[in-house]
N, C-alpha and C positions, 0 to 999 in steps of 0.2 A: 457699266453694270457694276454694283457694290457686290461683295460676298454678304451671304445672309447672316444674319445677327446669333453667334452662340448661344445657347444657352446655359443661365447661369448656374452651377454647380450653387448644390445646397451645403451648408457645413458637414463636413466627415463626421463621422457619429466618432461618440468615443471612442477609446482603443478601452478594452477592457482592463481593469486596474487588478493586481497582486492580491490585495486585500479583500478580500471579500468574504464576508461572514458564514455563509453558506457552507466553505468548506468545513469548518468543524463541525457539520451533521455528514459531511459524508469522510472525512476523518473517523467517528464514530461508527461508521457504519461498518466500515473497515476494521475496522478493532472485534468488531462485532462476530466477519468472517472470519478473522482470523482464528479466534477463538475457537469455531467451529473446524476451522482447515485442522487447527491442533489436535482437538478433540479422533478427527477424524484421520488424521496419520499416525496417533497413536494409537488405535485400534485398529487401520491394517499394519502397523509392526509387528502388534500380539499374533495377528491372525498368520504373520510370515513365519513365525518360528514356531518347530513341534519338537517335541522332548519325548523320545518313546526309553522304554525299559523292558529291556530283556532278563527274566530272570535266569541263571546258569545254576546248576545242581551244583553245591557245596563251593563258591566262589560267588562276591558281590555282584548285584545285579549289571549288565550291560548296560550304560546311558550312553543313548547319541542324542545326537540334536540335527536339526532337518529345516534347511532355512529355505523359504520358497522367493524366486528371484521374484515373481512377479506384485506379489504382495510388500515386500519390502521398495522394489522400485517405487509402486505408488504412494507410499510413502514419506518416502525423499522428495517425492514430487510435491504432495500437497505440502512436507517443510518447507519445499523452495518455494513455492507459491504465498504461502503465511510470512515468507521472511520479506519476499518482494512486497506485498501489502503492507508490511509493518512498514517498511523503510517508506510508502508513499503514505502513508496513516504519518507517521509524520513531517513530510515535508507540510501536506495539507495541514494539519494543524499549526507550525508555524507560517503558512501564510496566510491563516484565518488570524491568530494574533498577532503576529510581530511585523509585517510589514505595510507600510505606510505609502501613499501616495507621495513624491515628491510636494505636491502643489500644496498637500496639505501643510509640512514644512515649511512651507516661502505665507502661508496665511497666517499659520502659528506663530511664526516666528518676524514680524514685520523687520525690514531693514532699517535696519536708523540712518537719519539722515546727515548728508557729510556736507558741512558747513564752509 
């Protein structure tokens, strides 16, 4: 009795390659929220801090200031969040232009032949 005949494996699909145009629209896109995370942690910073004034008979008025944790937490947050995008806004963008396929390389560039 023979063992039955395998079947034959079809070629592996490619591996996905570095380069790829695509990311500098979503690089862009990222820039895009960032912009907005900024817009938007600076106005809950305004909204965390109050500045009230007391006036006092015959001596300058009392100023305090009045920081609310929770408005300033988010805040920080949406920075840290705009600062995390920035840093992948751009790696994306350098691997949308600067990195290259090795194979491309070895076609660009032919070996010369050694005699």
């Amino acid at each position: 009795m023979t063992a039955p005949a395998l079947p034959t494996e079809a070629a592996p699909a490619p591996a996905p390659t570095l380069h790829q145009p695509k990311r500098a629209f979503i690089a862009a896109a990222e820039l895009v929220v960032i912009v907005l995370l900024g817009f938007a942690a600076h106005w809950c910073w305004q909204h965390g801090i109050q500045h009230f004034s007391y006036p006092l008979d015959g001596r300058p008025p009392l100023v305090s200031t009045r920081y609310h944790g929770n408005w300033t937490a988010a805040a920080i947050a949406l920075a840290t969040v705009a600062g995390v995008l920035l840093l992948d806004a751009i790696r994306q963008s350098l691997l949308a232009l600067r990195t290259r396929d090795r194979r491309d390389k070895a076609v660009a560039q032919p070996a010369e032949d050694v005699v």
